[in-house]
N, C-alpha and C positions, 0 to 999 in steps of 0.2 A: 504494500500500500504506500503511497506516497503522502508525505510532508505536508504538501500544498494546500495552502485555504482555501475554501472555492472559491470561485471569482463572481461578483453580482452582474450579471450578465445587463442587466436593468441598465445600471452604471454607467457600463461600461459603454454601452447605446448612447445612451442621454450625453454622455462627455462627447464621446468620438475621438476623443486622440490617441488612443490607443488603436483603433481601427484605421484614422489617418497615417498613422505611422507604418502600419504593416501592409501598407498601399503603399507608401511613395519606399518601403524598402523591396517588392516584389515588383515594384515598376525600373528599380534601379536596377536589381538584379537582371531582367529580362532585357535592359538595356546592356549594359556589360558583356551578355550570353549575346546578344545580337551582333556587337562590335567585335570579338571574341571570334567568333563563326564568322564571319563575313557578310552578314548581312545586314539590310536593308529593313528597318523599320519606318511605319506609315502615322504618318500623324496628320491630325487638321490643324491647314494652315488657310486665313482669308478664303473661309466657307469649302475649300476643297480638301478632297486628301493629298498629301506628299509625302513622297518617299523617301527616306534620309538616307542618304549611304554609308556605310561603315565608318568611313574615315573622316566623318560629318557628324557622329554622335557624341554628342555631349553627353555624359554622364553626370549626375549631382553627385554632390562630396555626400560620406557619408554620415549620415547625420548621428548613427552612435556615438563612433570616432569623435566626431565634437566635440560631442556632450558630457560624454567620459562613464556612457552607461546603455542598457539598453538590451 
């Protein structure tokens, strides 16, 4: 059995930063894994889609590393 308190899921909803956080870290991952592989990711840009190319994506710092936790 494990340690862990359970978590108020309620909470967790109502806040959102913990949910925003495990979005912009699985968006940065699939960024990285895209640049990585060679490929081409599509974003909306001025109403259309565009496609970025490898050597054109920016990745965000990561925001653990910052923060000194996470």
């Amino acid at each position: 059995m494990s340690n862990e308190q359970p978590r108020d899921l309620d909470a967790i909803f109502r806040d959102g930063s913990q949910i925003d956080a495990a979005i912009r870290k699985a968006a940065r991952l699939a960024l990285l894994a895209h640049k990585r592989e060679g490929l081409p990711v599509p974003v909306w840009q001025d109403g259309k889609t565009v496609w970025i190319q490898p050597d054109e994506i920016e990745v965000p710092e990561d925001e653990t590393k910052k923060s000194g936790g996470g």
